[in-house]
C-alpha positions in Angstrom: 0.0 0.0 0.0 0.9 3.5 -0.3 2.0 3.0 3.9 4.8 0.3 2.9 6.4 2.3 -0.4 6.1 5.3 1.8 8.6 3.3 4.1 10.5 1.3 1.5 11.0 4.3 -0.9 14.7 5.6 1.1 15.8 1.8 1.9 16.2 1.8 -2.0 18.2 4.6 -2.2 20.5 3.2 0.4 20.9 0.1 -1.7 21.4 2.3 -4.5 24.5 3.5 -2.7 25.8 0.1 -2.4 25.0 -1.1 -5.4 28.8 -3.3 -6.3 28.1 -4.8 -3.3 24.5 -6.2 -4.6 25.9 -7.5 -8.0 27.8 -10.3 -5.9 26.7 -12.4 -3.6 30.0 -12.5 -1.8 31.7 -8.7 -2.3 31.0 -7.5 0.9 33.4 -10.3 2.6 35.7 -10.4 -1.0 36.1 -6.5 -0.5 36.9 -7.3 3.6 39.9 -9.7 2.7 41.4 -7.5 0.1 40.9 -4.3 2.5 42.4 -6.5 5.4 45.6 -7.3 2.3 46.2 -4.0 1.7 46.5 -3.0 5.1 48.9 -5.7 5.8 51.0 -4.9 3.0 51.2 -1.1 2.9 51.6 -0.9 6.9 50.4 2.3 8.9 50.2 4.3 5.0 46.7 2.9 4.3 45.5 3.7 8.3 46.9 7.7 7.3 44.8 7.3 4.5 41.8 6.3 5.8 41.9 8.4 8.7 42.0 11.3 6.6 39.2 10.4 4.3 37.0 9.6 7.0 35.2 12.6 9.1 33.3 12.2 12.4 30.3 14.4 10.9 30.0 12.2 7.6 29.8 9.3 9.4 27.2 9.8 11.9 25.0 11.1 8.8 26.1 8.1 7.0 24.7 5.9 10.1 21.7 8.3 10.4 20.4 8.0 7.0 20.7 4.5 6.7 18.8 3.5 10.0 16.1 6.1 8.3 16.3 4.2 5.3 15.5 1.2 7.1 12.7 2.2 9.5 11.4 5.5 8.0 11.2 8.8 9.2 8.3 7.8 11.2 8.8 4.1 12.7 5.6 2.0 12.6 5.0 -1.1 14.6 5.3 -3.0 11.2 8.2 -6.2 10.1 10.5 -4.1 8.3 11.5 -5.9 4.9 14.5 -8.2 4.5 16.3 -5.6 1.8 15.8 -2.9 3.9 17.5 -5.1 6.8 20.3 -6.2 4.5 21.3 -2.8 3.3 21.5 -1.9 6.7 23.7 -4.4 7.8 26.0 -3.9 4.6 26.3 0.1 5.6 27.0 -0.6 9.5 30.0 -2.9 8.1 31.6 -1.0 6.4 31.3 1.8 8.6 32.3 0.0 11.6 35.7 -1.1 9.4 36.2 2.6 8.3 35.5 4.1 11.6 38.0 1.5 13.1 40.7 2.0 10.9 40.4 5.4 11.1 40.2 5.5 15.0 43.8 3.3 15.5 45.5 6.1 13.4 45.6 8.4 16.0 44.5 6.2 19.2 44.7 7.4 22.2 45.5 6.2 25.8 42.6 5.8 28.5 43.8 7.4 31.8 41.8 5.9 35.0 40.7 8.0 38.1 44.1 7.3 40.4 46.2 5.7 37.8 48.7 8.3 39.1 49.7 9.0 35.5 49.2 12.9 34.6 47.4 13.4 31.4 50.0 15.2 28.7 49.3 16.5 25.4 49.0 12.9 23.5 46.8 11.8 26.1 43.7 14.0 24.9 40.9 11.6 25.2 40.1 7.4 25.4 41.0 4.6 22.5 37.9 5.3 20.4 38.5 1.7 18.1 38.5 0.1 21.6 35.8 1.4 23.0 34.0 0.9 19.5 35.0 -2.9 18.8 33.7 -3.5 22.6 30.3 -2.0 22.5 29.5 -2.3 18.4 28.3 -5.9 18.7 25.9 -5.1 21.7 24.1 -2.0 19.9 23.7 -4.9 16.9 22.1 -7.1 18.8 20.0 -4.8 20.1 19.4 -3.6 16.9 17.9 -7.5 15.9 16.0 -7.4 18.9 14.3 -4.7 18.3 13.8 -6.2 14.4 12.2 -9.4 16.2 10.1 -7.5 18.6 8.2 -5.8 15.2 8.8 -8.9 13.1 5.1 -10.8 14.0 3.4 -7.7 13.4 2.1 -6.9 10.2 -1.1 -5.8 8.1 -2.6 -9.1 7.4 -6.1 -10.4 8.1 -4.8 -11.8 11.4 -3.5 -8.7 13.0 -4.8 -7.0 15.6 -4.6 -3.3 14.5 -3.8 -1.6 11.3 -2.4 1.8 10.2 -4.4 3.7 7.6 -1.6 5.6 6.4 2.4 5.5 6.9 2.1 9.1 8.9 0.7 12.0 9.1 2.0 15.5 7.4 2.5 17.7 10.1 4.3 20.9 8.0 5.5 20.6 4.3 7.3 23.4 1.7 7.1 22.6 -2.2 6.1 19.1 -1.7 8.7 18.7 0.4 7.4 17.1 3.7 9.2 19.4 6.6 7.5 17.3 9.8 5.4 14.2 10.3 3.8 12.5 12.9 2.5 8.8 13.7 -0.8 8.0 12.7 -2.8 6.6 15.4 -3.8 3.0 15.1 -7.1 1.5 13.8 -8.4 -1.9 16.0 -9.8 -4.5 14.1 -12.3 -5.3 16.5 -14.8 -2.6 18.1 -14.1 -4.7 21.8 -10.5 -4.6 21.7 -7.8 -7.0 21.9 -8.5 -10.6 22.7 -6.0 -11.8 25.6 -3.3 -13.2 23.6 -3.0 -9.8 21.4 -2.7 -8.0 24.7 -0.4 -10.2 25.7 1.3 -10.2 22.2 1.8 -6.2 22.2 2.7 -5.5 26.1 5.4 -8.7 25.7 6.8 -6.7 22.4 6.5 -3.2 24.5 9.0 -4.7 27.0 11.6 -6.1 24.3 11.5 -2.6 23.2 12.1 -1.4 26.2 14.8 -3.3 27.0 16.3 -1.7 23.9 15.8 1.5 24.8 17.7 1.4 28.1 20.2 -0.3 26.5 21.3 2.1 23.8 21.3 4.8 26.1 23.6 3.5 28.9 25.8 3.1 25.0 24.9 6.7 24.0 25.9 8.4 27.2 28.7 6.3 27.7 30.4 7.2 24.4 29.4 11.3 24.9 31.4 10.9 27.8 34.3 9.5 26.2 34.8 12.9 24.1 37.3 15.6 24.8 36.2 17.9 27.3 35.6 21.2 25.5 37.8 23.8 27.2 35.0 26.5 25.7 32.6 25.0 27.4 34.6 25.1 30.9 35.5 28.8 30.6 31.5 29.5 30.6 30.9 27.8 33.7 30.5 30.2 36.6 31.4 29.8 40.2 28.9 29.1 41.8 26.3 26.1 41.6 23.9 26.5 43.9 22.8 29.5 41.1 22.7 27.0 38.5 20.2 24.8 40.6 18.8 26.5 43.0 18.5 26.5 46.7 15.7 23.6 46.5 17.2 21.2 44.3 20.5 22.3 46.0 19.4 21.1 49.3 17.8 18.3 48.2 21.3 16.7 46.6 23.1 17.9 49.8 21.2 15.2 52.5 22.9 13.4 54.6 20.4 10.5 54.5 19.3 7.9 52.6 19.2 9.8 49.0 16.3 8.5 46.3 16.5 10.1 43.0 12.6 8.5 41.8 11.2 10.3 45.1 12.9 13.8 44.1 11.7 13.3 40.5 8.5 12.6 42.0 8.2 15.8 43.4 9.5 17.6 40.4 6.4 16.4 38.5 9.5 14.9 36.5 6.8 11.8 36.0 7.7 10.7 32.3 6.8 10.5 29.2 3.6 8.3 29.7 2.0 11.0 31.4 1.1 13.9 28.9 2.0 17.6 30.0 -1.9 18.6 30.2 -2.3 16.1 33.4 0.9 18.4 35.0 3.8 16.3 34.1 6.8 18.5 33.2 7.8 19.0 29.1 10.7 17.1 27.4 12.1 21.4 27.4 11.8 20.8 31.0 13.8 17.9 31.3 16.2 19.6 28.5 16.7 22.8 31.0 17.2 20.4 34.3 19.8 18.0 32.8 21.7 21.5 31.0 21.6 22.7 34.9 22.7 19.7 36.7 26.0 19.2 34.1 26.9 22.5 35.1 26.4 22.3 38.7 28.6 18.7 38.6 31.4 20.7 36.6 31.6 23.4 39.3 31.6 20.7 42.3 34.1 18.2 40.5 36.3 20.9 40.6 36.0 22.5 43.8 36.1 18.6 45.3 39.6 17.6 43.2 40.7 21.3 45.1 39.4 20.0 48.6 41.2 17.2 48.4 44.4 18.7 47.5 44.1 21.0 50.5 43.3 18.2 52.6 46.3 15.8 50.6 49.1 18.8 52.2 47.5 19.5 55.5 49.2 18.1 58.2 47.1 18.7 61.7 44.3 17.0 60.8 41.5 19.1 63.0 37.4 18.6 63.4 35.6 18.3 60.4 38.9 17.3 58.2 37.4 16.1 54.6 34.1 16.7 55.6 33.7 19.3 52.6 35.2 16.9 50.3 32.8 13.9 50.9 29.9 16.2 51.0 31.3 17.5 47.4 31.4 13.9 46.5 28.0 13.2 47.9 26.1 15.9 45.8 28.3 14.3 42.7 26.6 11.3 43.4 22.8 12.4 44.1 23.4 14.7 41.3 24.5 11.9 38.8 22.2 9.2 40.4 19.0 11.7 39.5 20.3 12.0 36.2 20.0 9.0 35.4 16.4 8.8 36.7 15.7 11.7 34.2 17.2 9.8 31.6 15.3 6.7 32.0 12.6 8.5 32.1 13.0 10.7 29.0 15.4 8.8 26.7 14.5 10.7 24.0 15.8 14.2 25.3 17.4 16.6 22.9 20.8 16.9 23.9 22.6 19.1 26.3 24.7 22.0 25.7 27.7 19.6 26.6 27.2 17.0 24.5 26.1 19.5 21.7 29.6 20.7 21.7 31.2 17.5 22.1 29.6 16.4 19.3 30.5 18.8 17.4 34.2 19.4 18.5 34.8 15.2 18.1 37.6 14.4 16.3 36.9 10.4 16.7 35.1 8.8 14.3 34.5 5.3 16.3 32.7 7.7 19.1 31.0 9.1 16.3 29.9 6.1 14.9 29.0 4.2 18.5 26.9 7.4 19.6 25.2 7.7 16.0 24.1 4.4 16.4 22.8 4.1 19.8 21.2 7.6 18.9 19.2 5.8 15.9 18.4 3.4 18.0 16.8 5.3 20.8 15.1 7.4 18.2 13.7 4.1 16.6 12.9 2.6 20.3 11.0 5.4 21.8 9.2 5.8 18.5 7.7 2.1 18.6 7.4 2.3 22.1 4.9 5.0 21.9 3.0 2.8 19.2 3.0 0.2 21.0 1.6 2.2 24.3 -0.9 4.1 21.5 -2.3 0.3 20.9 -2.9 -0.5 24.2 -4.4 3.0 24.7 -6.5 2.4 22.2 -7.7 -1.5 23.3 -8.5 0.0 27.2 -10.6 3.2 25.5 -12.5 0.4 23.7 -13.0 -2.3 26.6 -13.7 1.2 28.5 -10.8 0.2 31.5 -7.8 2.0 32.9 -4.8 1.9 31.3 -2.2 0.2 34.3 1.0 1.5 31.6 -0.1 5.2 32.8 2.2 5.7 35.7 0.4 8.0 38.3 2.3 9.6 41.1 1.0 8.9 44.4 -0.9 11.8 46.4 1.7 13.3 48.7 1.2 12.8 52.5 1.3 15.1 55.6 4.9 14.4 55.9 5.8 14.8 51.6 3.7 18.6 52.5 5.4 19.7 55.4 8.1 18.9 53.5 7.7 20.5 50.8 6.5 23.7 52.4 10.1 24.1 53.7 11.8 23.9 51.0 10.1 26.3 49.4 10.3 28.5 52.4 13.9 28.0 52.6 14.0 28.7 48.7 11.9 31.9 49.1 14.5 33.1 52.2 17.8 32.3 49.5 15.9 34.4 46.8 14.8 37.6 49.6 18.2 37.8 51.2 20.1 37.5 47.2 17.2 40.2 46.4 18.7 42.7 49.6 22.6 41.5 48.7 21.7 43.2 45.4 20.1 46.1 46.3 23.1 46.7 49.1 25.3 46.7 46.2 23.6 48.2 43.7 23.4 51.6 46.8 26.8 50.9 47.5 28.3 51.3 44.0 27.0 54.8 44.1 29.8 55.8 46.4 32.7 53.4 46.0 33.5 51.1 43.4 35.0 48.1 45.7 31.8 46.6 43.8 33.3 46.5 40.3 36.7 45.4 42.1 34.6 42.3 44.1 32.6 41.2 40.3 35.6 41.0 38.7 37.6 39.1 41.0 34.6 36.7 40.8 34.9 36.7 37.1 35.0 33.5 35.4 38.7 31.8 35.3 40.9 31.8 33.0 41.7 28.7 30.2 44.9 27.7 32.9 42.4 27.3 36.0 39.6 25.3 34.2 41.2 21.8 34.7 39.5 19.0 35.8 36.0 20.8 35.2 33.7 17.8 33.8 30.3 16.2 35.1 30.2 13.0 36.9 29.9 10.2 35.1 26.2 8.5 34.9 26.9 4.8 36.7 24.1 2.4 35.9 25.4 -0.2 38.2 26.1 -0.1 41.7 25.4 3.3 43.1 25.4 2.6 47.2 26.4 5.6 48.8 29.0 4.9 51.5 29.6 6.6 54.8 32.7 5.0 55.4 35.8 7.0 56.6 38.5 4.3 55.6 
C-alpha cells in the first residue's frame, strides 16, 4: 500500500549506494579480505589514509540515514522488509571497518581515576576503536531485537490493528514534507484486543524497552568518552547553587538515605507516559534540568579535586577534616544518580549543551559512529514504544478500562507537604536575602567602586584554571552511597 512504499522508498536509495556490493553475492566479505591485504602490505600508510578520508560528521550522517532508510522517518509497529534489513547491515560494516581503521590512526590512551599517570598532550581523550569494537556488537544485537520485537506484526487479516496511512504530514514546503507525525492506530475489533494480542503487544512493548535502556547506557557512555571542550569550561561560573537552585540544591546535599525516583517525584519529573496537560513536566523541561545539573557537577568536581588537594598537604588533621570533600562527593553522586532517573525517564531528550559541543568538536570517528548508532536506536525505540503504548491505549478506550502502563504519582502525605513547604520557604528566604545583597550593592556602587573590584575578581577563570572541570559520570550499576571514613 501507499503506507509500505512510503517506508521502503529511502531503503532503495541506500541500496542504490551500495549497489557493487549487490551484483555479488559474496563482495562485501571479498572487499573485507582485500581491504584487510592492503593493510597488511602497505603498513600504517593505508591507516593515514583512511583516517583522513574519513570525518566524524560524515559518518554519523552516513549511520543516520541508513537506520532512516530502514525504519522510515516515522517508525511503525510494522516487520520491516529483509532488503531494507540487508542494506543496513552492509552500511553498518563498512562503517564499523572505516571508523575502526580510522580511529587506530591516532589512538589514544585511557587514563583511569588514580592511575597516578598525569594526562600530557597525547593523552587527549580514550581509545575510540576500543571502545568501539567492545560495545558495536551489543548495539547490533539490540538492533535484531528490536527487528524481532516488530517482526510478528504486520497488516494481514490476522493482526490485531492496522495503520491507515504510513504518517501524518505535520508541516510541508514545495512538496517537500518538513514534519510528520505517527498516525494513530485502527483496531480491528470494536471490543479490543483478545487476551493473547494483549499479551502479544505489552510482551513486544518490554523487548523494546529493554532496547531502549540499552542504547542509552551506550549513548551516554560514548558522549562521555569525548574531549572535554575547554569552551565549554571557561563558561561555567562559580557558583552552583545559582545553576540549581536553593531547593534542588538542598535536596542533593542530605545526609540520609538519598532517592532520586522520590525527588523526580516531586518535580512532576513523571515521564513521558503522562502527557503535560495532566501536570507532568515538558521534554524542554527535562532539557533545562539535565543542561543545569552538568553545570552544577562541573563546578563541584572541581571544587572537590581542590578539597582534596588542601586536605592531601594539611598536616594537623583538625574537626571536620574532609568533611567538605565527601559532601562535594556526595552531591556528585545524588546529582549523577537523579540524572540517570531523568534519563530513564525521557530517553529521547534533545541533547545538552555539553554534549552539543562534544559532538561537534569530536575528532573520533569510532565515538562518532558508536553514539550515531545508539542515537538511531533510541530514536527508533521510543518511537515504537509510543505505538506500542498508542495500541494499548486504544484496546483499554474500547473495553472502557484503565490503562495500568499510565504511571500516576502517588498523592503526597502530611509528611511529603510539610516537606515541601520548607523547601520552598527556605527557597523563598535564599531568593529575599540574594534580592537585599543586590540592592546593598547596587546603593553601595554609588559611592565606592569596591563593587566593580569584588565582580571581577569573581569573574569566570581563565583557560589555565579550568582543569579538571567535567560532570560525573552516569553509573548504571552499583550506586550505594557509602559513609565510610577508611
Amino acid at each position: 500500500n501507499g503506507g509500505d512504499g512510503a517506508r521502503d522508498a529511502p531503503a532503495s536509495a541506500g541500496e542504490r549506494g551500495d549497489a557493487g556490493a549487490r551484483d555479488d553475492g559474496v563482495a562485501s566479505s571479498a572487499d573485507a579480505r582485500e581491504d584487510a591485504a592492503a593493510n597488511e602490505r602497505s603498513g600504517p600508510t593505508t591507516s593515514a589514509t583512511s583516517a583522513a578520508n574519513v570525518e566524524p560528521a560524515r559518518v554519523a550522517r552516513v549511520v543516520a540515514e541508513a537506520c532512516e532508510a530502514c525504519w522510515g522517518a516515522v517508525p511503525l509497529l510494522r516487520a520491516t522488509s529483509s532488503s531494507s534489513r540487508d542494506a543496513l547491515s552492509r552500511v553498518l560494516e563498512k562503517v564499523f571497518r572505516d571508523a575502526t581503521n580510522a580511529s587506530s590512526a591516532h589512538a589514544t590512551v585511557i587514563l583511569l581515576p588514580g592511575s597516578g599517570k598525569v594526562s600530557g598532550p597525547d593523552d587527549a581523550g580514550v581509545d575510540g576503536a576500543a571502545m568501539l569494537r567492545e560495545h558495536w556488537a551489543y548495539l547490533r544485537a539490540l538492533d535484531t531485537q528490536l527487528s524481532n520485537a516488530c517482526a510478528s506484526f504486520s497488516d494481514d487479516d490476522d493482526g490485531a490493528f492496522t495503520y491507515d496511512v504510513a504518517y501524518e504530514v505535520v508541516r510541508e514546503w514545495n512538496g517537500v514534507v518538513l514534519e510528520a507525525k505517527a498516525v494513530a492506530p485502527t483496531l480491528k475489533s470494536a471490543s479490543g484486543l483478545t487476551k493473547e494480542e494483549y499479551k502479544k503487544i505489552t510482551g513486544a512493548s518490554q523487548w523494546i524497552r529493554g532496547v531502549l535502556e540499552g542504547a542509552v547506557r551506550i549513548l551516554l557512555s560514548s558522549i562521555e568518552a569525548m574531549a572535554m571542550p575547554t569552551a565549554w569550561q571557561v563558561s561555567l561560573p562559580t557558583n552552583a547553587k545559582e545553576i540549581v537552585g536553593i531547593r534542588l540544591y538542598n535536596d542533593l546535599s542530605v545526609d540520609y538515605a538519598f532517592d532520586p525516583d522520590a525527588l523526580a517525584d516531586r518535580e512532576c519529573f513523571w515521564g513521558t507516559d503522562i502527557p503535560e496537560s495532566e501536570g507532568s513536566m515538558s521534554e524542554i523541561d527535562v532539557w533545562t534540568m539535565l543542561d543545569a545539573l552538568e553545570k552544577a557537577e562541573a563546578i563541584w568536581s572541581a571544587k572537590m579535586k581542590e578539597q582534596q588537594t588542601i586536605d592531601a598537604v594539611t598536616s594537623v588533621q583538625l574537626w571536620g577534616y574532609g568533611s567538605r570533600a565527601k559532601a562535594l562527593s556526595k552531591r556528585l553522586r545524588n546529582s549523577s544518580a537523579y540524572r540517570r532517573v531523568l534519563y530513564n525517564r525521557y530517553p529521547n531528550v534533545e541533547f545538552t549543551s555539553l554534549q552539543q559541543m562534544k559532538i561537534a568538536k569530536n575528532e573520533d570517528v569510532a565515538l562518532a559512529a558508536l553514539a550515531a548508532y545508539a542515537g538511531c536506536l533510541i530514536r527508533v525505540a521510543s518511537a515504537l514504544r509510543d505505538r506500542a503504548m498508542d495500541v494499548v491505549e486504544a484496546h483499554h478506550n474500547a473495553a472502557r478500562t484503565p490503562n495500568p502502563f499510565h504511571r500516576r504519582p502517588k498523592s503526597p502525605g502530611l509528611l511529603e507537604m510539610l516537606i515541601s513547604g520548607t523547601r520552598r520557604t527556605s527557597e523563598w528566604a535564599y531568593d529575599f536575602s540574594k534580592s537585599i545583597e543586590k540592592s546593598l550593592d547596587d546603593t553601595f556602587s554609588v559611592f565606592s567602586s569596591s563593587s566593580k573590584l569584588r565582580s571581577c575578581c569573581a569573574a569566570a577563570p581563565s583557560v589555565q584554571g579550568v582543569a579538571n572541570r567535567s560532570p560525573a559520570p552516569i553509573h548504571f550499576i552499583n550506586d550505594s552511597d557509602s559513609d565510610d571514613e577508611t
